[in-house]
C-alpha positions in Angstrom: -26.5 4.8 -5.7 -24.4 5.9 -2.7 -27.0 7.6 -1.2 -26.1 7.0 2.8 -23.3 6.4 4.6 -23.2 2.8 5.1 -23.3 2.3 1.6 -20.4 4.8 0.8 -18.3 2.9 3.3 -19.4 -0.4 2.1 -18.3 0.7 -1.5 -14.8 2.5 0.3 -14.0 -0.8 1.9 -14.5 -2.8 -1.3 -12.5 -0.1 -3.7 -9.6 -0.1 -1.5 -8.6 -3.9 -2.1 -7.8 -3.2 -5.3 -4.5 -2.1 -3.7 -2.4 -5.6 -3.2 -1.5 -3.9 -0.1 -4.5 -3.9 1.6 -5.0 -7.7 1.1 -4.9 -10.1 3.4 -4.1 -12.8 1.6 -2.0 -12.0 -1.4 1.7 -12.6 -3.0 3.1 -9.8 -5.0 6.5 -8.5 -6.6 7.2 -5.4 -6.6 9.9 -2.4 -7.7 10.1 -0.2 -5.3 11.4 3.2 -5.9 11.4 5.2 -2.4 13.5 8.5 -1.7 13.6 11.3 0.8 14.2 15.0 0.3 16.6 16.7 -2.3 17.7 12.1 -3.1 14.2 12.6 -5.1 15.9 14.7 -7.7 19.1 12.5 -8.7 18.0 9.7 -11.4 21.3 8.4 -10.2 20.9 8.3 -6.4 17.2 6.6 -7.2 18.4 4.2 -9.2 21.2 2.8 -6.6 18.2 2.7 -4.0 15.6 0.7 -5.9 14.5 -2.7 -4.8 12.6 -6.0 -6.2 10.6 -6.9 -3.2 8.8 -10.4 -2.9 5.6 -9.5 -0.9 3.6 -12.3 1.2 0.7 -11.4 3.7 -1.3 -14.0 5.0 -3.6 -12.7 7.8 -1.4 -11.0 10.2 1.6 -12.7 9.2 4.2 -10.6 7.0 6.9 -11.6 4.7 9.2 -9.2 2.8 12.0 -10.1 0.8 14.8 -8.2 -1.1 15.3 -10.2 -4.1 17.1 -7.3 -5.3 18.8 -3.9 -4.4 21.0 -2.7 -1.3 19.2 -4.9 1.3 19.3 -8.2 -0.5 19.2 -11.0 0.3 17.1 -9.8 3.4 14.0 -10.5 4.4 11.7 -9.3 7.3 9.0 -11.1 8.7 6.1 -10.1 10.8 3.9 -12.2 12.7 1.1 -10.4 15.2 3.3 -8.6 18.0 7.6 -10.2 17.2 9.7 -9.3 14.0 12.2 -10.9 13.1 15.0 -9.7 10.7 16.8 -12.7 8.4 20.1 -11.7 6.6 20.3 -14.2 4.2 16.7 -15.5 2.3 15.8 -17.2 -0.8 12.4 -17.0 -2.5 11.1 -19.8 0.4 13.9 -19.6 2.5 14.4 -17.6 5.7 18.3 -18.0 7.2 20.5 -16.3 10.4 17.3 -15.1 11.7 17.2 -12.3 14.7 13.9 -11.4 16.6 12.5 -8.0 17.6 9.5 -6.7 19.6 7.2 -5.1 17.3 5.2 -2.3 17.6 3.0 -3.8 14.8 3.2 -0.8 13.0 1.0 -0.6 10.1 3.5 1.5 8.2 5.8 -0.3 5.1 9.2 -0.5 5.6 11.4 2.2 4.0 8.3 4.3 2.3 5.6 6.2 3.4 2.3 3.5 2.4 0.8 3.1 5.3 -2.5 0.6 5.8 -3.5 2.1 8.4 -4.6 5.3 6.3 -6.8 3.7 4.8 -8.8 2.7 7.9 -10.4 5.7 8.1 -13.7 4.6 6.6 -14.3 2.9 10.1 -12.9 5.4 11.9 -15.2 8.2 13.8 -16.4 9.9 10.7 -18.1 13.3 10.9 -19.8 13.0 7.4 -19.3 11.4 3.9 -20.7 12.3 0.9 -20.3 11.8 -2.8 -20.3 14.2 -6.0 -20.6 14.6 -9.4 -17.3 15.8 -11.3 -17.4 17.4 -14.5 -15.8 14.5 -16.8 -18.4 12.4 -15.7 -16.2 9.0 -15.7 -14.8 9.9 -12.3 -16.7 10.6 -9.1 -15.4 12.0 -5.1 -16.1 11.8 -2.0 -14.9 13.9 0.9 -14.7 12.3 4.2 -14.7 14.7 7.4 -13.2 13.0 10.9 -13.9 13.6 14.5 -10.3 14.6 15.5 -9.4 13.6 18.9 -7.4 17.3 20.0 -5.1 14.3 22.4 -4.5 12.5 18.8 -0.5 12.4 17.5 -0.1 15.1 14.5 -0.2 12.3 12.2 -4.3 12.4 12.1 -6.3 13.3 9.3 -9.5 15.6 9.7 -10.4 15.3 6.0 -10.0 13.1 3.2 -10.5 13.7 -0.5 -10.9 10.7 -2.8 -11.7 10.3 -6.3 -12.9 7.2 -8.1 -13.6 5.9 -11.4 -16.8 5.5 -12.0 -17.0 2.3 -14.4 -14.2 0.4 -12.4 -15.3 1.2 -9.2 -11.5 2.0 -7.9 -9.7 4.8 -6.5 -7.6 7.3 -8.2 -6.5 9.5 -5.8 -6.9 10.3 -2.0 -5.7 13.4 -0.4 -5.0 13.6 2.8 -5.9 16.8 5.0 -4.8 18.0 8.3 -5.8 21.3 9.7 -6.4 22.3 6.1 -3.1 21.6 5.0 -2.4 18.7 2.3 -0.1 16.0 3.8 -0.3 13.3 1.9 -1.6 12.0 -1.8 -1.8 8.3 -2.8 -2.1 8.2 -6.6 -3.3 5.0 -8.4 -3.1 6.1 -12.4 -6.2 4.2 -14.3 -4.2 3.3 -17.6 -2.7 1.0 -15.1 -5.1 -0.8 -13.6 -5.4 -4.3 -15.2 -7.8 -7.2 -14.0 -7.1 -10.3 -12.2 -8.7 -12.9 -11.2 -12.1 -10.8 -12.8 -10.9 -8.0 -10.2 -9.5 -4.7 -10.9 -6.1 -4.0 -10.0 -3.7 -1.0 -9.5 -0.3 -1.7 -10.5 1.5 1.9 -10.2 1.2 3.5 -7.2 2.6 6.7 -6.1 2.4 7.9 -2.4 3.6 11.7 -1.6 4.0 13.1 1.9 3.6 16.6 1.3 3.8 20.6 2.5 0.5 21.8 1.2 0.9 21.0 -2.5 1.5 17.6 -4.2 4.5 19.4 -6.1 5.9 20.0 -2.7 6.7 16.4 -1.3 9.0 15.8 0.8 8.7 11.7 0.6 8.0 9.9 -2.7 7.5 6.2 -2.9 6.6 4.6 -6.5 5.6 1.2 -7.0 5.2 -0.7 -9.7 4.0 -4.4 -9.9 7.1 -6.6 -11.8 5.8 -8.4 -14.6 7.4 -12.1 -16.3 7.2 -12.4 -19.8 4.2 -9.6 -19.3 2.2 -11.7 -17.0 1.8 -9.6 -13.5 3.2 -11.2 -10.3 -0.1 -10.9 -8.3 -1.6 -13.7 -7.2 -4.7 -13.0 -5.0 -4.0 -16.4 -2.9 -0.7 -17.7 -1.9 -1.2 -20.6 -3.2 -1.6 -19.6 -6.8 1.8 -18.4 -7.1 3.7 -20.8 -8.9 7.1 -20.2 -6.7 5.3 -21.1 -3.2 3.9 -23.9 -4.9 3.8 -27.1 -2.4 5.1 -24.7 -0.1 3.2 -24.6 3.4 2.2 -21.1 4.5 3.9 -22.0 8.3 7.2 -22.4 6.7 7.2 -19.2 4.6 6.9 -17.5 7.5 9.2 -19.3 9.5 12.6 -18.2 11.4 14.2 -20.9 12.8 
Protein backbone atom coordinates (compact mmCIF):
# COMPACT_ATOMS: atom_id res chain seq x y z
CA UNK A 1 0.00 0.00 0.00
CA UNK A 2 2.74 2.62 0.67
CA UNK A 3 3.85 2.53 -2.64
CA UNK A 4 4.99 6.52 -3.06
CA UNK A 5 6.08 9.01 -1.02
CA UNK A 6 3.09 11.04 -0.38
CA UNK A 7 1.39 8.11 0.89
CA UNK A 8 4.29 7.08 3.31
CA UNK A 9 4.24 10.55 4.72
CA UNK A 10 0.53 10.66 4.92
CA UNK A 11 0.67 7.32 6.89
CA UNK A 12 4.01 8.89 9.04
CA UNK A 13 1.96 11.87 9.97
CA UNK A 14 -1.06 9.88 11.02
CA UNK A 15 1.14 7.04 13.17
CA UNK A 16 2.87 9.68 14.99
CA UNK A 17 -0.31 11.03 16.90
CA UNK A 18 -0.56 8.17 18.60
CA UNK A 19 2.07 9.79 20.90
CA UNK A 20 -0.10 12.25 23.37
CA UNK A 21 2.79 14.44 22.66
CA UNK A 22 2.35 15.26 19.39
CA UNK A 23 -1.32 16.29 19.87
CA UNK A 24 -2.62 19.40 19.71
CA UNK A 25 -5.31 19.19 21.65
CA UNK A 26 -4.97 16.66 24.47
CA UNK A 27 -4.79 16.46 28.50
CA UNK A 28 -2.55 13.80 29.85
CA UNK A 29 -0.79 12.64 33.31
CA UNK A 30 2.14 11.39 33.27
CA UNK A 31 5.28 9.84 35.45
CA UNK A 32 8.18 10.98 34.31
CA UNK A 33 11.35 9.24 34.96
CA UNK A 34 14.33 11.50 33.31
CA UNK A 35 18.14 11.16 34.25
CA UNK A 36 21.49 12.10 32.87
CA UNK A 37 24.74 10.17 32.83
CA UNK A 38 26.16 7.81 35.56
CA UNK A 39 22.22 9.30 37.85
CA UNK A 40 20.78 6.55 35.23
CA UNK A 41 22.33 3.82 37.26
CA UNK A 42 21.16 4.56 41.00
CA UNK A 43 17.40 3.23 41.51
CA UNK A 44 17.78 5.60 44.42
CA UNK A 45 18.86 8.82 42.73
CA UNK A 46 15.87 7.98 40.03
CA UNK A 47 13.47 7.60 42.31
CA UNK A 48 14.06 11.16 44.20
CA UNK A 49 13.86 12.70 40.62
CA UNK A 50 10.60 11.39 39.35
CA UNK A 51 7.61 13.50 38.72
CA UNK A 52 3.62 13.26 38.12
CA UNK A 53 3.17 15.79 35.44
CA UNK A 54 -0.38 17.25 34.50
CA UNK A 55 -0.03 17.84 30.63
CA UNK A 56 -2.45 20.39 28.76
CA UNK A 57 -1.68 21.46 25.04
CA UNK A 58 -4.25 23.32 23.29
CA UNK A 59 -2.95 24.64 19.91
CA UNK A 60 0.15 26.47 20.73
CA UNK A 61 -0.69 27.10 24.18
CA UNK A 62 1.23 24.81 26.86
CA UNK A 63 0.59 23.89 30.35
CA UNK A 64 2.76 21.75 32.63
CA UNK A 65 2.21 21.06 36.09
CA UNK A 66 4.18 19.20 38.85
CA UNK A 67 1.52 17.59 40.81
CA UNK A 68 4.27 15.69 42.25
CA UNK A 69 8.12 15.41 42.71
CA UNK A 70 11.05 18.07 43.40
CA UNK A 71 9.43 20.89 41.35
CA UNK A 72 5.94 20.76 42.70
CA UNK A 73 3.73 22.65 42.99
CA UNK A 74 5.15 24.34 39.72
CA UNK A 75 3.80 24.79 36.69
CA UNK A 76 5.07 26.30 33.28
CA UNK A 77 3.04 27.65 30.74
CA UNK A 78 3.66 28.40 27.20
CA UNK A 79 1.78 30.44 24.88
CA UNK A 80 3.23 31.15 21.19
CA UNK A 81 6.59 33.37 21.77
CA UNK A 82 6.34 34.30 26.33
CA UNK A 83 6.73 31.58 29.16
CA UNK A 84 5.86 32.15 32.07
CA UNK A 85 6.98 30.15 35.23
CA UNK A 86 4.21 29.85 38.29
CA UNK A 87 5.56 28.66 41.70
CA UNK A 88 2.61 27.67 43.27
CA UNK A 89 -0.45 25.74 40.97
CA UNK A 90 -3.24 23.54 41.60
CA UNK A 91 -4.83 21.22 39.03
CA UNK A 92 -6.67 24.65 37.45
CA UNK A 93 -4.81 27.08 39.23
CA UNK A 94 -1.78 29.12 38.15
CA UNK A 95 -0.38 31.49 41.22
CA UNK A 96 3.03 34.00 41.81
CA UNK A 97 3.44 33.89 38.09
CA UNK A 98 6.82 35.31 36.35
CA UNK A 99 7.16 35.78 32.58
CA UNK A 100 10.09 34.87 30.19
CA UNK A 101 10.88 35.36 26.43
CA UNK A 102 10.65 32.09 24.84
CA UNK A 103 12.58 30.66 22.34
CA UNK A 104 9.54 28.35 21.57
CA UNK A 105 11.60 25.58 21.79
CA UNK A 106 10.01 22.46 20.75
CA UNK A 107 12.09 20.42 23.26
CA UNK A 108 10.15 19.05 26.78
CA UNK A 109 11.27 20.38 29.73
CA UNK A 110 13.88 18.39 31.73
CA UNK A 111 14.09 15.22 29.08
CA UNK A 112 15.25 14.70 25.78
CA UNK A 113 11.40 14.24 23.78
CA UNK A 114 11.54 16.67 21.40
CA UNK A 115 8.41 17.38 18.74
CA UNK A 116 10.24 18.72 16.61
CA UNK A 117 12.01 15.23 15.69
CA UNK A 118 9.31 14.14 14.55
CA UNK A 119 8.89 16.79 11.89
CA UNK A 120 10.98 15.30 9.65
CA UNK A 121 8.43 13.72 7.44
CA UNK A 122 7.93 17.40 6.00
CA UNK A 123 11.17 18.19 6.09
CA UNK A 124 13.56 18.08 2.80
CA UNK A 125 13.50 14.37 2.38
CA UNK A 126 15.95 12.69 0.02
CA UNK A 127 14.00 9.34 -0.21
CA UNK A 128 11.51 7.19 1.77
CA UNK A 129 10.81 3.81 1.43
CA UNK A 130 9.21 0.88 3.14
CA UNK A 131 10.24 -2.90 3.73
CA UNK A 132 9.27 -6.10 4.64
CA UNK A 133 10.83 -7.56 7.98
CA UNK A 134 11.06 -11.02 8.69
CA UNK A 135 8.28 -11.41 11.57
CA UNK A 136 5.87 -10.18 9.28
CA UNK A 137 3.69 -8.14 12.04
CA UNK A 138 6.16 -5.23 11.92
CA UNK A 139 7.18 -3.23 8.96
CA UNK A 140 10.26 -0.04 8.34
CA UNK A 141 10.92 2.62 6.72
CA UNK A 142 14.15 4.52 6.34
CA UNK A 143 14.02 8.09 5.68
CA UNK A 144 17.23 9.85 4.06
CA UNK A 145 17.42 13.98 4.52
CA UNK A 146 18.93 16.65 2.57
CA UNK A 147 21.38 17.94 5.32
CA UNK A 148 21.99 21.53 5.17
CA UNK A 149 26.28 21.31 5.78
CA UNK A 150 25.27 25.24 7.68
CA UNK A 151 22.66 23.05 9.84
CA UNK A 152 23.41 22.91 13.95
CA UNK A 153 24.90 19.20 14.83
CA UNK A 154 21.65 18.38 16.16
CA UNK A 155 20.34 17.34 12.38
CA UNK A 156 19.47 13.99 11.35
CA UNK A 157 20.47 12.64 7.84
CA UNK A 158 18.62 9.33 8.32
CA UNK A 159 15.95 8.00 10.18
CA UNK A 160 15.03 4.32 10.84
CA UNK A 161 11.42 3.54 11.97
CA UNK A 162 9.65 0.45 12.59
CA UNK A 163 5.82 -0.03 12.76
CA UNK A 164 3.38 -2.46 13.57
CA UNK A 165 1.72 -3.56 10.91
CA UNK A 166 -1.93 -4.30 12.27
CA UNK A 167 -2.01 -1.07 14.54
CA UNK A 168 -0.62 1.11 12.20
CA UNK A 169 1.89 2.75 15.09
CA UNK A 170 5.35 3.18 15.58
CA UNK A 171 7.66 1.07 17.60
CA UNK A 172 10.83 2.52 17.31
CA UNK A 173 12.67 5.34 15.45
CA UNK A 174 16.37 5.66 15.26
CA UNK A 175 17.86 8.53 14.75
CA UNK A 176 21.17 8.85 12.52
CA UNK A 177 23.72 11.52 12.10
CA UNK A 178 26.79 10.98 9.95
CA UNK A 179 26.19 7.39 10.49
CA UNK A 180 26.30 7.43 13.97
CA UNK A 181 23.11 6.52 16.17
CA UNK A 182 21.99 9.55 18.37
CA UNK A 183 18.96 8.97 19.46
CA UNK A 184 16.10 6.02 19.85
CA UNK A 185 12.44 6.71 20.71
CA UNK A 186 10.93 3.38 21.81
CA UNK A 187 7.09 2.95 22.11
CA UNK A 188 6.74 -1.01 23.37
CA UNK A 189 3.39 -2.60 21.69
CA UNK A 190 2.15 -4.57 24.80
CA UNK A 191 1.49 -1.07 25.84
CA UNK A 192 -0.40 0.46 23.52
CA UNK A 193 -4.12 0.59 24.57
CA UNK A 194 -7.06 2.30 22.51
CA UNK A 195 -8.94 5.34 23.24
CA UNK A 196 -11.42 6.95 21.96
CA UNK A 197 -11.25 3.86 18.93
CA UNK A 198 -7.52 5.20 18.61
CA UNK A 199 -4.36 3.49 19.34
CA UNK A 200 -2.30 4.81 21.99
CA UNK A 201 1.30 4.47 23.43
CA UNK A 202 1.51 4.69 27.01
CA UNK A 203 5.38 3.80 27.71
CA UNK A 204 7.71 5.63 26.03
CA UNK A 205 11.38 5.49 26.25
CA UNK A 206 13.62 8.18 24.59
CA UNK A 207 17.63 7.58 24.56
CA UNK A 208 20.20 10.01 23.37
CA UNK A 209 22.89 7.92 22.46
CA UNK A 210 26.94 7.31 21.43
CA UNK A 211 26.37 4.87 18.61
CA UNK A 212 24.54 2.06 20.39
CA UNK A 213 21.19 2.21 22.31
CA UNK A 214 23.09 0.50 25.35
CA UNK A 215 25.30 3.51 25.23
CA UNK A 216 22.91 6.53 26.26
CA UNK A 217 23.90 9.12 27.75
CA UNK A 218 20.09 10.64 28.48
CA UNK A 219 17.16 8.43 29.36
CA UNK A 220 13.66 9.75 29.72
CA UNK A 221 10.78 7.05 30.48
CA UNK A 222 7.25 7.83 30.54
CA UNK A 223 4.54 6.20 31.53
CA UNK A 224 0.80 7.41 31.26
CA UNK A 225 -0.70 7.39 35.22
CA UNK A 226 -3.73 5.43 35.42
CA UNK A 227 -6.97 5.97 38.23
CA UNK A 228 -8.56 2.96 39.33
CA UNK A 229 -6.90 1.47 35.81
CA UNK A 230 -8.59 3.97 33.69
CA UNK A 231 -5.69 5.99 31.61
CA UNK A 232 -5.54 9.77 32.17
CA UNK A 233 -5.66 10.62 28.40
CA UNK A 234 -8.25 12.50 27.23
CA UNK A 235 -7.94 13.35 23.47
CA UNK A 236 -9.97 16.85 24.12
CA UNK A 237 -9.63 19.00 27.02
CA UNK A 238 -12.83 19.04 27.68
CA UNK A 239 -13.32 15.43 28.37
CA UNK A 240 -11.21 15.41 31.29
CA UNK A 241 -13.32 15.31 34.21
CA UNK A 242 -10.86 17.72 36.40
CA UNK A 243 -11.05 20.72 33.67
CA UNK A 244 -14.56 20.13 33.57
CA UNK A 245 -16.54 23.71 33.31
CA UNK A 246 -13.15 24.99 33.18
CA UNK A 247 -12.55 27.52 30.28
CA UNK A 248 -9.46 26.72 28.21
CA UNK A 249 -8.29 30.82 28.61
CA UNK A 250 -8.16 30.41 32.22
CA UNK A 251 -6.09 27.16 32.33
CA UNK A 252 -3.65 28.86 30.65
CA UNK A 253 -3.72 31.94 32.39
CA UNK A 254 -0.99 33.90 34.58
CA UNK A 255 -2.36 36.70 36.14
Amino acid sequence: ELDSPEKIKSFMNESHLSSPFLRKNVSVTVILDACEGKVCKSKSKREAQKETLRIQRLDNKRRIFAEKGPNAPRCVIQRGARRFVCSSCGAVSNENCRSFPSDESTIFPGTNIDSADFEFVSGDVKEMKCSKLKNPKYFKIETLMNTDSGNSEKSYDRVLSFFDKEKGVPIMANFFAEKVLRKVYRFFPKYYVKVGGKWFSSVMRVRTTRGSEKKFIFETLIHVDKNKGKLKLYLDLTDDPVLKNVPPESLFSSD
